[in-house]
MARPA-413316 format. One line per field, with one value per residue (C-alpha): residue in one letter; x, y, z. Coordinates in steps of 0.02 Angstrom, whole numbers, plus 50000, padded with zeros to 5 digits. Layout:
N
timar [A,...];
X [X,...];
Y [Y,...];
Z [Z,...];
This chain:
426
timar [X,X,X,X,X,X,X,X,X,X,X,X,X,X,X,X,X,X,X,X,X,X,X,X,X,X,X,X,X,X,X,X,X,X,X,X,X,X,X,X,X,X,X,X,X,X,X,X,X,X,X,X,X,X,X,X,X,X,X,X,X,X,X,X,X,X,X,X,X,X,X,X,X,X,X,X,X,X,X,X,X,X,X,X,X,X,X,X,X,X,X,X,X,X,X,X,X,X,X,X,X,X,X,X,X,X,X,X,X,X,X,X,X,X,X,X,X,X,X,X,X,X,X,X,X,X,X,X,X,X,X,X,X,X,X,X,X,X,X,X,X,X,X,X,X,X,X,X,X,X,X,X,X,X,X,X,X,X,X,X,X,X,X,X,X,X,X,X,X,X,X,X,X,X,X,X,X,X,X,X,X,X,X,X,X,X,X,X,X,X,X,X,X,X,X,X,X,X,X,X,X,X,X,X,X,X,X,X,X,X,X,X,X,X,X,X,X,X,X,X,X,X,X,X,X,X,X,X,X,X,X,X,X,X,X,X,X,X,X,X,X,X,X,X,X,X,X,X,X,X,X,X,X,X,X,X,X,X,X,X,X,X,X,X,X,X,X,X,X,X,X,X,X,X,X,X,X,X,X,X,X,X,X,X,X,X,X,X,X,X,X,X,X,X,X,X,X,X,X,X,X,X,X,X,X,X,X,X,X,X,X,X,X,X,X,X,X,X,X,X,X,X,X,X,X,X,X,X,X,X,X,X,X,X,X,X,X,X,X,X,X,X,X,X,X,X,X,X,X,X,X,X,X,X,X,X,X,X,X,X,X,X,X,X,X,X,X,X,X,X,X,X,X,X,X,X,X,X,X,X,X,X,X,X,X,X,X,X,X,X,X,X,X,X,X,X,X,X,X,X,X,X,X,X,X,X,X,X,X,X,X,X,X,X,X,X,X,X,X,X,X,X,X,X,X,X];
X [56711,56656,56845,56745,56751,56895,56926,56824,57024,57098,57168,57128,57306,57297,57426,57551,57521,57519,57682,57751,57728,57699,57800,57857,57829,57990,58025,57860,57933,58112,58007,57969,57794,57706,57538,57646,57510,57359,57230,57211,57344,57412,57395,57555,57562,57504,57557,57666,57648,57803,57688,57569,57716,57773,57609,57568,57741,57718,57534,57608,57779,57632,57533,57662,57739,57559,57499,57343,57274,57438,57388,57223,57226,57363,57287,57118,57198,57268,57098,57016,57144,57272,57205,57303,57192,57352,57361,57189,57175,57332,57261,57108,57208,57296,57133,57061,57228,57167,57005,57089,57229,57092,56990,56822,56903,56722,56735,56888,56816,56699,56869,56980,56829,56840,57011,57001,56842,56991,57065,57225,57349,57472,57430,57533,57447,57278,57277,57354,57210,57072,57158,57145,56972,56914,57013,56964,56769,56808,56856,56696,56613,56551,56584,56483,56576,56724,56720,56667,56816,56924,56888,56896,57050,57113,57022,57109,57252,57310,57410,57413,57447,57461,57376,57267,57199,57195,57101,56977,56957,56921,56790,56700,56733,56638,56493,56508,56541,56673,56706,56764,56861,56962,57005,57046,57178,57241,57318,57358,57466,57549,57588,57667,57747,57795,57607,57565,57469,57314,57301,57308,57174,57052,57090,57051,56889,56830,56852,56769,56637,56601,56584,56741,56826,56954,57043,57025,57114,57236,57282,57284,57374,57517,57504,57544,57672,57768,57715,57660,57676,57533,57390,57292,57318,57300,57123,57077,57120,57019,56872,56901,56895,56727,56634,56676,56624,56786,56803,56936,57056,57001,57039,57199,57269,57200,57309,57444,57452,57465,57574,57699,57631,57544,57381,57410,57242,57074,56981,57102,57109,56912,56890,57010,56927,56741,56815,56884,56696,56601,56725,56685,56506,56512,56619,56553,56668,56681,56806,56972,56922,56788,56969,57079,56936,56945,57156,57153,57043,57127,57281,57218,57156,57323,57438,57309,57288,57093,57022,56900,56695,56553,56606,56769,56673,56508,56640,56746,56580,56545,56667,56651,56499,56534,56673,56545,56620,56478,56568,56678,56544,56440,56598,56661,56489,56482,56607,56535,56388,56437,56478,56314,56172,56056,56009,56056,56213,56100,55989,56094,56196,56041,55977,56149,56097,55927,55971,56105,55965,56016,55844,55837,55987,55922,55754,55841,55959,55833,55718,55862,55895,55703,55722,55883,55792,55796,55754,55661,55545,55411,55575,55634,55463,55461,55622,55579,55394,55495,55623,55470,55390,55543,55548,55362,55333,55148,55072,55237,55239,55058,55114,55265,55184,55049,55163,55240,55066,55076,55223,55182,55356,55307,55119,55082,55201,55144,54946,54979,55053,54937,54803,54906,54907,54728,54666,54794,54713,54554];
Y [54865,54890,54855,54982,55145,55233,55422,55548,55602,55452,55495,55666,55771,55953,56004,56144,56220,56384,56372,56471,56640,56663,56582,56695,56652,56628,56502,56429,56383,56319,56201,56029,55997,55906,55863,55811,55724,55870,55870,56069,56181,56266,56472,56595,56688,56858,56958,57087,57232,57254,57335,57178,57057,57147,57161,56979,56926,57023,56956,56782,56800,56910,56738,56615,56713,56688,56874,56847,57026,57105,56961,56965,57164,57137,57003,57083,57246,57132,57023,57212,57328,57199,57183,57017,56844,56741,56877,56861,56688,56684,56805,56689,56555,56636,56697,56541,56472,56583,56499,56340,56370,56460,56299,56363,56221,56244,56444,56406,56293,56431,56539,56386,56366,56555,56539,56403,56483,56622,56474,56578,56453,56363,56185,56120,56258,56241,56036,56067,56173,56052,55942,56016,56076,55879,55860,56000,55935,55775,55846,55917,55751,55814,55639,55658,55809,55756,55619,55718,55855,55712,55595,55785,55820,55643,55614,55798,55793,55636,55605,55434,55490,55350,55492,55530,55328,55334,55494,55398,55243,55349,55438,55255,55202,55315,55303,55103,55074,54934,54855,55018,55074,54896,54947,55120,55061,54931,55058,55168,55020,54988,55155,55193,55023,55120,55195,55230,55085,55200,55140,54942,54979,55067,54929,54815,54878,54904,54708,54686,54818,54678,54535,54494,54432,54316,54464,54575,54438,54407,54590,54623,54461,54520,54685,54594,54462,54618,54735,54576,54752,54846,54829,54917,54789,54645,54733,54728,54566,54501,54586,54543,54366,54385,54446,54314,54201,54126,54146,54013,54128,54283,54189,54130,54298,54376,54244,54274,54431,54414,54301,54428,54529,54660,54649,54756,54848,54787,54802,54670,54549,54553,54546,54385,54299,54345,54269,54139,54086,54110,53979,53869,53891,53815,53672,53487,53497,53680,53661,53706,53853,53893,53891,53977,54123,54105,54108,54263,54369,54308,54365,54510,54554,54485,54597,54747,54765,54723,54833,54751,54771,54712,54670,54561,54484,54422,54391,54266,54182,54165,54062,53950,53928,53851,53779,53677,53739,53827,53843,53946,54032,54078,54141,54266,54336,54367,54465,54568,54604,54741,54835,54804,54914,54786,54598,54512,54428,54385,54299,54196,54149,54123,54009,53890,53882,53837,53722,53646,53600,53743,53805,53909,54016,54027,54078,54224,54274,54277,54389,54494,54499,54541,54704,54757,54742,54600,54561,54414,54447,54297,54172,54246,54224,54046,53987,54072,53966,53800,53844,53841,53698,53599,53684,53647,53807,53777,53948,54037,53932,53991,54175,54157,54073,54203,54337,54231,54207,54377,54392,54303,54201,54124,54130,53975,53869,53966,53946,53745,53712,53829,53719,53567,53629,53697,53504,53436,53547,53500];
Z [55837,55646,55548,55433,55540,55472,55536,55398,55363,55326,55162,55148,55129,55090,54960,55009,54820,54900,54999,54860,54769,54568,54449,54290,54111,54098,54237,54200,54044,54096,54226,54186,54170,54315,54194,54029,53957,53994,53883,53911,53821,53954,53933,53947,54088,54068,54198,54151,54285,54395,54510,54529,54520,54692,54776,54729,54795,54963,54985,54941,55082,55206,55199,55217,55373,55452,55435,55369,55365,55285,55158,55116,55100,54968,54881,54871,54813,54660,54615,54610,54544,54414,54255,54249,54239,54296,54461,54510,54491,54599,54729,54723,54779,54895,54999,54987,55086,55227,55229,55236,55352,55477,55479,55378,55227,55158,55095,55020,54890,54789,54795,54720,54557,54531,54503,54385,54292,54239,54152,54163,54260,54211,54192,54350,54444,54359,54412,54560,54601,54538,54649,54810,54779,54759,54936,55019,54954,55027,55201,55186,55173,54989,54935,54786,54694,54758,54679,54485,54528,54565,54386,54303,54347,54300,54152,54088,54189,54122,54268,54385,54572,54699,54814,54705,54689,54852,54892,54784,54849,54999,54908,54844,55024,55108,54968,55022,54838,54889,54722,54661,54827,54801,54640,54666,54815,54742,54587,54722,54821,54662,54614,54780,54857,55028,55052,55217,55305,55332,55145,55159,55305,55188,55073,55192,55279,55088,55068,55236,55171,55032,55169,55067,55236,55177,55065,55208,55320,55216,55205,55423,55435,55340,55413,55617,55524,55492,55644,55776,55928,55837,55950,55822,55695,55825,55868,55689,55647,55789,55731,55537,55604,55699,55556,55492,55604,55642,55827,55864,55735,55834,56018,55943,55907,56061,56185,56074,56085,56268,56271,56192,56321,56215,56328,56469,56517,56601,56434,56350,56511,56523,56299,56312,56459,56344,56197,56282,56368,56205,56107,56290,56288,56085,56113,56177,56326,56366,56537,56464,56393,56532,56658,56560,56575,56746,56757,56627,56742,56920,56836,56789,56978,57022,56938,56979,56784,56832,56967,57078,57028,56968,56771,56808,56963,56864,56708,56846,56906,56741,56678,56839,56805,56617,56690,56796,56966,57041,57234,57153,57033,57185,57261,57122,57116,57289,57268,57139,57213,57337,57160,57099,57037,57061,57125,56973,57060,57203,57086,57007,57189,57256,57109,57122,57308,57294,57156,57266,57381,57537,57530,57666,57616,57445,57475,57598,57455,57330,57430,57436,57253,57233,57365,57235,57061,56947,56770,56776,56962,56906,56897,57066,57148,57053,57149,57315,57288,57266,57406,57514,57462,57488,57673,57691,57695,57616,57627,57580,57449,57393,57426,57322,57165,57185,57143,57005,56923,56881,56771,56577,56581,56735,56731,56650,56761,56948,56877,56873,57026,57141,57051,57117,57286,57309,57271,57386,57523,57479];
């Protein structure tokens, strides 16, 4: 798994601003400004009509009870009928909630600028407005604007938002501008200390982003020091450390995490036993490791965590194999292939055999993987050709390399020795 696929929504919180009817001028003023240091001088409120005040506050309570059509007929009776800027910028707002709440985010957004082109809100409803339309653009995976609206309304906003940072550094994420997502979430971390963790993730696939993995580890390490049950985190440590290229790191956290018994399904048994034969397969002695492959995946079977088939079977021989104990090898993939598509098990059993000097049952195998489907059929044929010279078995052995002459990997080899044994004939 990519540490740097992050759901679209990661960071992407719709504000309630429309949880709440009109203000009046006169509580508008008494309020304590949420944009203190706005560049814009924010406009008195001009709506005056008792009869618009109503019909904006029942369009505004019709909306918020869920009755959509009692609202939007109120609210378009205001945009068309008040001659107030501040109502219809307000009944703007409120349809384009509707939009929103009914999933179509998208049509909301050209209803949220209108109301802003009136330049008749207050400033905490004005920003607050700017704000959710860079959101609701980001939902929309209009990373681009987004991102203007966003730097708009903080440029004139003059506000720092920990949400805000971070609804940004989502924005540069998903533009894989990296640099600038790092930045963005690190003033968002320090602006809000008790940030969701979604946040030190984005941080942290945007340092993995950079192929900046020794940030990014430092950042999931700390994350399973303080939550070592999150499987999630556990996951994408493991992967942090295999981009970059530190296996052993990755295999250490994997075993454990299973030693605190956090690995409880057939995909973690059967990922630990992997990890554990790739670090085997790159070390001068690769035994230990090779075994404790093998011991992850009996246990698995053991405890029924592993269903019998063809993966954990081939997986088992597999590790056998590196562990250098091909009886055993031979024996797991016998059992796999009954669960096989194909004669790839066969071929490799029957290879061991052969090479084990039991040519008889290796040739028969082999001719049996052949009948199933294999990858490499020259190799196969190759085998089945020296099986049968070792049996004295000179015209199978003809027959065989025959049909191994006629695959390129094997060509070469099959072409010299049915030279070899058309001059020993003669």
């Amino acid at each position: 798994m990519n540490v740097r696929a992050l759901p679209k929504a990661l960071l992407v919180l719709l504000a309630a601003f429309l949880a709440v009817g009109f203000v009046s001028a006169q509580a508008a003023d008494k309020k304590a400004p949420e944009y203190p240091n706005a560049k814009r001088e924010s406009p008195r409120i001009d709506l005056r009509s008792e009869r618009d005040q109503k019909m904006l506050q029942n369009g505004f309570n019709a909306l918020n009870s869920g009755d959509d059509a009692k609202a939007s007929k109120l609210l378009d009776k205001v945009l068309k009928d008040s001659d107030s800027k501040y109502a219809k910028a307000m009944a703007l707002r409120g349809l384009a909630q509707m939009k929103i709440n009914g999933g179509d985010a998208k049509a909301g957004i050209p209803l949220l600028q209108q109301a802003l082109d009136l330049n008749s809100l207050p400033n905490d409803d004005y920003f607050n407005t700017m704000l959710t339309i860079a959101q609701v653009q980001a939902q929309d995976e209009q990373w681009q604007p987004a991102l203007a609206t966003l730097q708009k309304w903080m440029t004139e906003g003059g506000k720092q938002s920990g949400q805000a940072y971070a609804l940004e550094g989502n924005i540069y994420y998903r533009l894989n501008q990296y640099p600038q997502a790092v930045q963005a979430m690190k003033q968002a971390l320090a602006l809000k200390p008790d940030a969701p963790e979604s946040w030190n993730q984005l941080l942290m696939a945007s340092y993995a982003g950079m192929n900046d993995y020794a940030e990014a580890a430092k950042i999931e390490e700390a994350v399973v020091a303080k939550n070592p049950n999150d499987k999630s985190a556990v996951k994408n440590l493991v992967n942090i450390y295999l981009q970059a290229k530190e296996p052993d790191k990755a295999l250490k956290v994997m075993a454990d995490a299973k030693a605190r018994g956090l690995y409880t399904t057939e995909q973690d048994y059967l990922n630990l036993a992997k990890m554990y034969i790739y670090i085997g397969q790159n070390q001068q002695d690769p035994k230990p490791n090779a075994l404790q492959a093998a011991q992850t995946l009996q246990e698995g079977l053991a405890k029924k965590a592993i269903q019998p088939g063809y993966e954990p079977y081939k997986l088992l021989g597999d590790a056998y194999y590196v562990a250098g104990d091909q009886d055993k090898a031979t024996a797991a993939w016998a059992k796999g292939s009954p669960y096989a598509k194909n004669g790839e098990l066969d071929f490799l059993r029957a290879q061991l055999l052969i090479q084990d000097q039991k040519f008889s049952a290796g040739r028969s195998l082999m001719q049996t993987a052949l009948k199933r489907g294999v990858k490499r059929v020259g190799a196969a044929w190759a085998l089945i050709g020296n099986a049968d010279l070792s049996l004295k078995d000179r015209a199978g052995a003809i027959a065989a390399f025959r049909k191994a002459e006629q695959d390129p990997e094997t060509r070469a080899a099959a072409q010299k020795i049915l030279k070899q044994l058309h001059a020993r004939k003669k």
